[in-house]
N, CA, C and O atoms as a printed pandas DataFrame, in Angstrom:
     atom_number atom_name residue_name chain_id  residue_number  x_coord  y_coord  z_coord
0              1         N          UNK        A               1    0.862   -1.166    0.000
1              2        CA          UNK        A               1    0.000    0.000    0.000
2              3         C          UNK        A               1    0.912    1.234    0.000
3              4         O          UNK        A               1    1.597    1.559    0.970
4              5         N          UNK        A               2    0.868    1.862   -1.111
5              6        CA          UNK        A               2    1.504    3.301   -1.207
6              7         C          UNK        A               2    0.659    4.560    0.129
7              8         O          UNK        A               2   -0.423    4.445    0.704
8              9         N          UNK        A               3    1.463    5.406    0.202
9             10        CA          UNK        A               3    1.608    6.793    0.879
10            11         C          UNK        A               3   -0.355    7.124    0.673
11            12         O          UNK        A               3   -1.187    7.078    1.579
12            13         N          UNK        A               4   -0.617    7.459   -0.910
13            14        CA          UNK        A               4   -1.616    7.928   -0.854
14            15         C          UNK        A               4   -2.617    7.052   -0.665
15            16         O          UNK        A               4   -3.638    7.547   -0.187
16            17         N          UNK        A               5   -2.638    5.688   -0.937
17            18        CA          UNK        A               5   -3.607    4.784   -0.080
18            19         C          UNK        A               5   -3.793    4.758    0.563
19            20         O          UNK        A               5   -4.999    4.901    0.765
20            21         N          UNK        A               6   -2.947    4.559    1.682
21            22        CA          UNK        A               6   -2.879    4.679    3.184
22            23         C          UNK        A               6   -3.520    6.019    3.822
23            24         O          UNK        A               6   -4.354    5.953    4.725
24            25         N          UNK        A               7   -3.076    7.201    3.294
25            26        CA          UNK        A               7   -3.862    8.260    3.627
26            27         C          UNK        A               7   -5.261    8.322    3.458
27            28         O          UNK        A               7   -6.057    8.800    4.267
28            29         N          UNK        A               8   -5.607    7.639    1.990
29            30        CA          UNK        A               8   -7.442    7.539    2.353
30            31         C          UNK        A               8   -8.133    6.385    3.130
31            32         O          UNK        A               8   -9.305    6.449    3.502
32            33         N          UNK        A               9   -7.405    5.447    3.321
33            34        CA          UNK        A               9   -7.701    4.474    4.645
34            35         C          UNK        A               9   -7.880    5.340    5.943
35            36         O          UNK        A               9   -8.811    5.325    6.749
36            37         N          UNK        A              10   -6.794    6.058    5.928
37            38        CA          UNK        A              10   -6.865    6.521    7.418
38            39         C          UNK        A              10   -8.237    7.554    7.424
39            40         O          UNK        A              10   -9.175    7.332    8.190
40            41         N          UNK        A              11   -8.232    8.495    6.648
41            42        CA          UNK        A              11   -9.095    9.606    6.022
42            43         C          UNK        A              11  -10.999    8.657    6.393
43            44         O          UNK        A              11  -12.056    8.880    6.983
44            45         N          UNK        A              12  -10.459    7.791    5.705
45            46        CA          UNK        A              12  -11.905    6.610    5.817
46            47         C          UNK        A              12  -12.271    6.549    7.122
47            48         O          UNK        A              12  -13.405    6.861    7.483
48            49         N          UNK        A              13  -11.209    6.085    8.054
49            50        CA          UNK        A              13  -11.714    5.604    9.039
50            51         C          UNK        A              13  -11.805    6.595   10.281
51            52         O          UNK        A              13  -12.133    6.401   11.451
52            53         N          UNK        A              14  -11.375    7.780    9.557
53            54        CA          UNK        A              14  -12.037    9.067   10.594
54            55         C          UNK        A              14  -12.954    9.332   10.293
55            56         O          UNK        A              14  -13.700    9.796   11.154
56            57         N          UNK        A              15  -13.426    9.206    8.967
57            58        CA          UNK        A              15  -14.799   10.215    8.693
58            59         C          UNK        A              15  -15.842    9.604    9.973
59            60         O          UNK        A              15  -15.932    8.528   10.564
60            61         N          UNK        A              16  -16.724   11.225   10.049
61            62        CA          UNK        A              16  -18.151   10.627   10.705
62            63         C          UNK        A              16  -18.562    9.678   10.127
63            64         O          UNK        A              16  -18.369    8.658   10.788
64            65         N          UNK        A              17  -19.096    9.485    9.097
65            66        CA          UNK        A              17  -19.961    8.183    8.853
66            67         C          UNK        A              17  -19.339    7.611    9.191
67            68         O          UNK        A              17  -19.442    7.779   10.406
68            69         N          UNK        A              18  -18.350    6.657    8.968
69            70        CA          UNK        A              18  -17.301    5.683    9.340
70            71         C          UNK        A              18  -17.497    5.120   10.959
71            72         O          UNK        A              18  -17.777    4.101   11.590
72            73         N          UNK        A              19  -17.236    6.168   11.091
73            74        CA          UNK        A              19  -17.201    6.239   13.381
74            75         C          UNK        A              19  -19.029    6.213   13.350
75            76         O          UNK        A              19  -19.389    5.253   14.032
76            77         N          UNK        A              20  -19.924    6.773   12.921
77            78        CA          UNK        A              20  -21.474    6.100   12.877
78            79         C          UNK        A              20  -21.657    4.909   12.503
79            80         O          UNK        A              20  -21.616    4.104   13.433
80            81         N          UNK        A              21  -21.870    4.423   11.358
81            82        CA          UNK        A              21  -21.697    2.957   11.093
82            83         C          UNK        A              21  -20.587    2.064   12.113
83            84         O          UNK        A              21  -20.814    0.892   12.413
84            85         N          UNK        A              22  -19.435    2.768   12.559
85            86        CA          UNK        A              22  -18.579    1.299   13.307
86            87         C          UNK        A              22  -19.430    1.385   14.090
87            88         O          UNK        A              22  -19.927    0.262   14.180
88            89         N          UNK        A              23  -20.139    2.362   15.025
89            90        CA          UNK        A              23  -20.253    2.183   16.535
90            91         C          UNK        A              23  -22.671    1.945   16.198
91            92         O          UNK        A              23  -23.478    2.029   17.124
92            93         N          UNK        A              24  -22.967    1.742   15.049
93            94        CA          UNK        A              24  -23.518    0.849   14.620
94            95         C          UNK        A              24  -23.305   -0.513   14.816
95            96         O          UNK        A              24  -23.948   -1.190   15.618
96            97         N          UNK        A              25  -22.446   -0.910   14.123
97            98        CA          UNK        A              25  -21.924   -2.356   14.189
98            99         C          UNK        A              25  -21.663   -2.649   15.248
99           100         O          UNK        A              25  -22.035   -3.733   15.695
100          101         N          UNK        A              26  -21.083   -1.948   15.836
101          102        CA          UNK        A              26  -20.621   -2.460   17.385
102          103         C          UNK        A              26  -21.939   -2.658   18.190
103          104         O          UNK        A              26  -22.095   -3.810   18.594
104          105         N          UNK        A              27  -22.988   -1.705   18.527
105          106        CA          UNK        A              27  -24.108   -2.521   18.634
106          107         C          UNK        A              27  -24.544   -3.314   18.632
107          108         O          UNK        A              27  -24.910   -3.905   19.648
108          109         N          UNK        A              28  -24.746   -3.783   17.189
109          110        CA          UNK        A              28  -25.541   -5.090   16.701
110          111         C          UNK        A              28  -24.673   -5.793   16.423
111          112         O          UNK        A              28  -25.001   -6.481   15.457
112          113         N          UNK        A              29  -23.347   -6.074   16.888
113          114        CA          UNK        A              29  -22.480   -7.360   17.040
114          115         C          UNK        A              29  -22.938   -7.626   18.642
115          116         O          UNK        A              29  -23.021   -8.831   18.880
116          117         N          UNK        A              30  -23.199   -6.902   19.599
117          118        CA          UNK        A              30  -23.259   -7.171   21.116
118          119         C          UNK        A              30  -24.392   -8.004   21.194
119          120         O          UNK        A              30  -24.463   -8.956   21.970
120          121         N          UNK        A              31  -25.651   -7.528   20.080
121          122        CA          UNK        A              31  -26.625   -8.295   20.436
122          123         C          UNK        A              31  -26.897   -9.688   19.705
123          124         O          UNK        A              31  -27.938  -10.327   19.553
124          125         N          UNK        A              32  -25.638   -9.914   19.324
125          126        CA          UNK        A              32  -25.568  -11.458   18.381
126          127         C          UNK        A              32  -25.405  -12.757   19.545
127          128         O          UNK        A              32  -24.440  -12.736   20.309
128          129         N          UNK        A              33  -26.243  -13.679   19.601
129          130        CA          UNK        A              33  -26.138  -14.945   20.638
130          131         C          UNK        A              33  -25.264  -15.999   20.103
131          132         O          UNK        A              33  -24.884  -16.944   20.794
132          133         N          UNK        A              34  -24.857  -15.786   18.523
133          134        CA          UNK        A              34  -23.866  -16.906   18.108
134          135         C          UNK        A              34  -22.532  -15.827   17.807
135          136         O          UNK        A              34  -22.564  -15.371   16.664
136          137         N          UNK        A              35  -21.990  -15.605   18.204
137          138        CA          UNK        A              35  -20.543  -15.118   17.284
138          139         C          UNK        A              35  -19.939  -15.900   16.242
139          140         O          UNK        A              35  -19.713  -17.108   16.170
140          141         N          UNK        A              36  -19.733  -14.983   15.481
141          142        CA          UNK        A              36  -19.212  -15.555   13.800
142          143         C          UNK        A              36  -17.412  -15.570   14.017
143          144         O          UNK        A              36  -16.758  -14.553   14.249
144          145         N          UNK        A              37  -16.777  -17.101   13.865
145          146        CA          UNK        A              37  -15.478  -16.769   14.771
146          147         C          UNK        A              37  -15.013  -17.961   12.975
147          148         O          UNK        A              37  -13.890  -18.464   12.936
148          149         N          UNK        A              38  -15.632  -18.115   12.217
149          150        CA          UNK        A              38  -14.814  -18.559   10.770
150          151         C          UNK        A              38  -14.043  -17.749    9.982
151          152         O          UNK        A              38  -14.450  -16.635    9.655
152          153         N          UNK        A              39  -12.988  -18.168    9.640
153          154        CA          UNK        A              39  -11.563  -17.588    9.356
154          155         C          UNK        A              39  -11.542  -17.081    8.116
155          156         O          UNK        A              39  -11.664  -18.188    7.592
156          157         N          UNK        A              40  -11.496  -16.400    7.254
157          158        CA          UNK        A              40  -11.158  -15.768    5.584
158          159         C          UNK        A              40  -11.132  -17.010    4.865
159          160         O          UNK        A              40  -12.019  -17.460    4.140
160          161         N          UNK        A              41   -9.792  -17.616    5.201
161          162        CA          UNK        A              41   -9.527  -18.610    4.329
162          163         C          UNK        A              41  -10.289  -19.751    4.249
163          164         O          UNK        A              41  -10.297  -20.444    3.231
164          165         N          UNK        A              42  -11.079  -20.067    5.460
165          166        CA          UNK        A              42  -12.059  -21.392    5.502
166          167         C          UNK        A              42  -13.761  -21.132    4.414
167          168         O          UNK        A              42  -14.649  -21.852    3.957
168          169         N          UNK        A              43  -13.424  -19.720    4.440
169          170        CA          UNK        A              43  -14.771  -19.382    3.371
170          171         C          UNK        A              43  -14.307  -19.375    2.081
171          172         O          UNK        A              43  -15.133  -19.839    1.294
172          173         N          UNK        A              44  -12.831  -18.856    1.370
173          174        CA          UNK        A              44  -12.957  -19.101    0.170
174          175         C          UNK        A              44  -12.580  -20.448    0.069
175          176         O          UNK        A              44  -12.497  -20.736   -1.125
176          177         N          UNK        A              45  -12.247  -21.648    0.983
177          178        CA          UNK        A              45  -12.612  -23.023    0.474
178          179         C          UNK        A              45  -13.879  -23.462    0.446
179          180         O          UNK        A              45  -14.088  -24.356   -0.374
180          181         N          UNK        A              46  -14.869  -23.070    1.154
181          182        CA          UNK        A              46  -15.944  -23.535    0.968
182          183         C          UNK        A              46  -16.514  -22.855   -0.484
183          184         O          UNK        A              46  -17.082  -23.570   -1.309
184          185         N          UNK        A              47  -16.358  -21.768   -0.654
185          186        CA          UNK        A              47  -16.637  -21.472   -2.179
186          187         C          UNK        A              47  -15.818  -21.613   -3.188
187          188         O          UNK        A              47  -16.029  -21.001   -4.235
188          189         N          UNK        A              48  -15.050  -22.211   -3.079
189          190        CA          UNK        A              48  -13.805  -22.710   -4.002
190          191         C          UNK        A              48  -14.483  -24.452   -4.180
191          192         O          UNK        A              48  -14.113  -24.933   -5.251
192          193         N          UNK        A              49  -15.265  -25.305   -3.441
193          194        CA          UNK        A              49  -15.318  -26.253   -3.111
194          195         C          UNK        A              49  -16.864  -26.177   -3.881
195          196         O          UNK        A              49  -17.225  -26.950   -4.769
196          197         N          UNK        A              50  -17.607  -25.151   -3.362
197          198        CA          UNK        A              50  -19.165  -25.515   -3.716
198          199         C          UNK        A              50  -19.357  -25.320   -5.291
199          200         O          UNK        A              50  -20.290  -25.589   -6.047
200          201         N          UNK        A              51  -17.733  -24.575   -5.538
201          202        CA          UNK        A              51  -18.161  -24.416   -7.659
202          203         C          UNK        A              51  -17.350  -25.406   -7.921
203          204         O          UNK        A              51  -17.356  -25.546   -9.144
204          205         N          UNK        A              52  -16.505  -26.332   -7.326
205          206        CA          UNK        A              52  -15.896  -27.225   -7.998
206          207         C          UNK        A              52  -16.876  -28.341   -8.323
207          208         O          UNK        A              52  -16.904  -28.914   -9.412
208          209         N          UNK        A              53  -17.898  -28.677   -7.016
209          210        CA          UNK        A              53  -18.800  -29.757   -6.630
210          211         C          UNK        A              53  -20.466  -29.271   -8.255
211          212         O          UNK        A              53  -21.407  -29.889   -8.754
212          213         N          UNK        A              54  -20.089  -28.412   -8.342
213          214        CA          UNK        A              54  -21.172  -27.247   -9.367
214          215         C          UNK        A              54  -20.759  -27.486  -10.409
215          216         O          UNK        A              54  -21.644  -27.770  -11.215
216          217         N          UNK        A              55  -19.444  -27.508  -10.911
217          218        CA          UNK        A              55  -19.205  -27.851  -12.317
218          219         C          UNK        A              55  -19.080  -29.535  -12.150
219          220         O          UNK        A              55  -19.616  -30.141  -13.078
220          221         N          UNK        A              56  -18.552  -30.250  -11.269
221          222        CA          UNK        A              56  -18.878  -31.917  -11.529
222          223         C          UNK        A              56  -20.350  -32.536  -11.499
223          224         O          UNK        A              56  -20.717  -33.711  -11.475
224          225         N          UNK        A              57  -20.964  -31.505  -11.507
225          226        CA          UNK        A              57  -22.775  -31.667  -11.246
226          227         C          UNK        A              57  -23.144  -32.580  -10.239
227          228         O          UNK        A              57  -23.891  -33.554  -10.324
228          229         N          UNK        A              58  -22.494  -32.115   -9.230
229          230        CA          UNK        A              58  -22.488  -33.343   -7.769
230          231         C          UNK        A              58  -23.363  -31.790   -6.608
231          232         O          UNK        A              58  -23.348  -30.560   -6.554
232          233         N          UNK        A              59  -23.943  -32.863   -5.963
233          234        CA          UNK        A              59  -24.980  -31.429   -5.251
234          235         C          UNK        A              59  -24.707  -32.504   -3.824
235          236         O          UNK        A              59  -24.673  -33.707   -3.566
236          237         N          UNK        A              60  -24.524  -30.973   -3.034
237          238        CA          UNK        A              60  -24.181  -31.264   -1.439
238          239         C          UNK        A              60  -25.084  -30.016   -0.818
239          240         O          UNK        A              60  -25.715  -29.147   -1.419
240          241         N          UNK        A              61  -24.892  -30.277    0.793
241          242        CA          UNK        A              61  -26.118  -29.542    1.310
242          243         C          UNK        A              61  -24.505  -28.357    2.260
243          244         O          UNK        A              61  -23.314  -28.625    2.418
244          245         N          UNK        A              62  -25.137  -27.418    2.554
245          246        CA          UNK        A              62  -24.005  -26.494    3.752
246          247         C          UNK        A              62  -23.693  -27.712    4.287
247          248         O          UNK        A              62  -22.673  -28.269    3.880
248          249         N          UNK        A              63  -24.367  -28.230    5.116
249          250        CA          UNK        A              63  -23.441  -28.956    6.066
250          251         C          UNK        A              63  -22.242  -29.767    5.554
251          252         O          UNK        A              63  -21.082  -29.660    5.953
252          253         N          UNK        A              64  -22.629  -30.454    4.769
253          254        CA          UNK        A              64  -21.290  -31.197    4.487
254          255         C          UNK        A              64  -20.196  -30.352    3.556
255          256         O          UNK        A              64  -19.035  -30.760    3.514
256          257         N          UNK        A              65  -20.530  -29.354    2.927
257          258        CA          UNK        A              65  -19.443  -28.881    2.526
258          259         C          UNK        A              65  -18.535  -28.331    3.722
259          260         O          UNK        A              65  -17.307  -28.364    3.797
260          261         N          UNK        A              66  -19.670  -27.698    4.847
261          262        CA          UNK        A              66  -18.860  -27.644    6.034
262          263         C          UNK        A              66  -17.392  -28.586    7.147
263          264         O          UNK        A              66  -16.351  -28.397    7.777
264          265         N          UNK        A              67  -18.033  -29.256    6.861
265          266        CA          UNK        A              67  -17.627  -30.663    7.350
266          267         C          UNK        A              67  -16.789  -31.176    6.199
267          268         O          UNK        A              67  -15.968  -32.004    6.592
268          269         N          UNK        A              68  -16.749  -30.969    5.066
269          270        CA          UNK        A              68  -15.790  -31.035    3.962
270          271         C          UNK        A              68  -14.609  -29.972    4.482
271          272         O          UNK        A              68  -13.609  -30.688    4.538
272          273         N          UNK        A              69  -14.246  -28.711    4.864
273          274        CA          UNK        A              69  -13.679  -27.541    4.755
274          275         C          UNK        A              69  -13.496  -27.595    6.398
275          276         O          UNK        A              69  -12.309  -27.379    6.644
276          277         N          UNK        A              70  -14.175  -27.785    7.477
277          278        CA          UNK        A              70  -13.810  -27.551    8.828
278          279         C          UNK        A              70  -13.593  -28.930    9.405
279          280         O          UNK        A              70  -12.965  -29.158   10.439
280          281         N          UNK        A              71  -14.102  -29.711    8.729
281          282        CA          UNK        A              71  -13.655  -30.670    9.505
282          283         C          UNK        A              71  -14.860  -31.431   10.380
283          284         O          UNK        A              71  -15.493  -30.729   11.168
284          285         N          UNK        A              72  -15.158  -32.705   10.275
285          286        CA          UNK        A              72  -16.475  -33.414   10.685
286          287         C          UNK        A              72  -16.956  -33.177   11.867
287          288         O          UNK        A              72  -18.122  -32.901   12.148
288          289         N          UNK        A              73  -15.394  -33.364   13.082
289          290        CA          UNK        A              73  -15.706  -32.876   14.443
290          291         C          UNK        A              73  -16.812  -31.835   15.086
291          292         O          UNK        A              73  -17.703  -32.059   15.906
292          293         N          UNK        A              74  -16.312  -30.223   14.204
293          294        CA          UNK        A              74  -16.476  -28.827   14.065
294          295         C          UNK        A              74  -18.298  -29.405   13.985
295          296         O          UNK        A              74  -19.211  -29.124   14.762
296          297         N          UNK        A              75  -18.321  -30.224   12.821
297          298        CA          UNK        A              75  -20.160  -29.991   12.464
298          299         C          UNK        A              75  -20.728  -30.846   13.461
299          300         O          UNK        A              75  -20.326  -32.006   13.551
300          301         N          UNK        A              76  -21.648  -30.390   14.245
301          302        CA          UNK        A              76  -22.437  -31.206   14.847
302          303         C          UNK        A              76  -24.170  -31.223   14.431
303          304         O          UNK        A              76  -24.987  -31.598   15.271
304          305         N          UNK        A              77  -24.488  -30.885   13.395
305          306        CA          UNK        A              77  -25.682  -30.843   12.789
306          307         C          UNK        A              77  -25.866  -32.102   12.811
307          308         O          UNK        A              77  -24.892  -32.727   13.231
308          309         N          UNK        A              78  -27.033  -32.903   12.419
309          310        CA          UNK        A              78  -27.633  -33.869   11.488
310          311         C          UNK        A              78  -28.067  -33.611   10.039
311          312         O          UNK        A              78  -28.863  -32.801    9.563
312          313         N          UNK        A              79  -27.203  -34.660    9.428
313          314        CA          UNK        A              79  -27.860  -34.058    8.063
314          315         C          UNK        A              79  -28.972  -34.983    7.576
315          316         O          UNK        A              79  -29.600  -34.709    6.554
């Protein structure tokens, strides 16, 4: 990230709106009963996974692609 990128990042994250919307979010993250704690990379395998399964014309449900990508333990659904 160059000089002037960085300056409108920072620029971004002063503006009012910016500081309205975070402290928005911050709100309505407090009132969430599940926290969302899945990692970047575990989502573009699951969508790396659900178009591979899409072009072999093989059809799976969330869960098991879940359980494909996190690991069987992680899922405790019934499918």
């Amino acid at each position: 990230m160059n000089k002037e990128e960085w300056t409108r990042v920072c620029d971004l994250f002063a503006s009012e709106e910016f500081q309205r919307r975070s402290a928005i979010n911050k709100e309505n993250r407090a009132k969430l009963k599940i926290v969302h704690t899945l990692e970047r990379g575990s989502i573009e395998k699951m969508e790396a996974l659900q178009l591979q399964h899409e072009s072999e014309g093989k059809s799976y449900t969330e869960v098991e692609i879940f359980a494909e990508v996190l690991g069987r333990k992680l899922v405790t659904c019934e499918v």
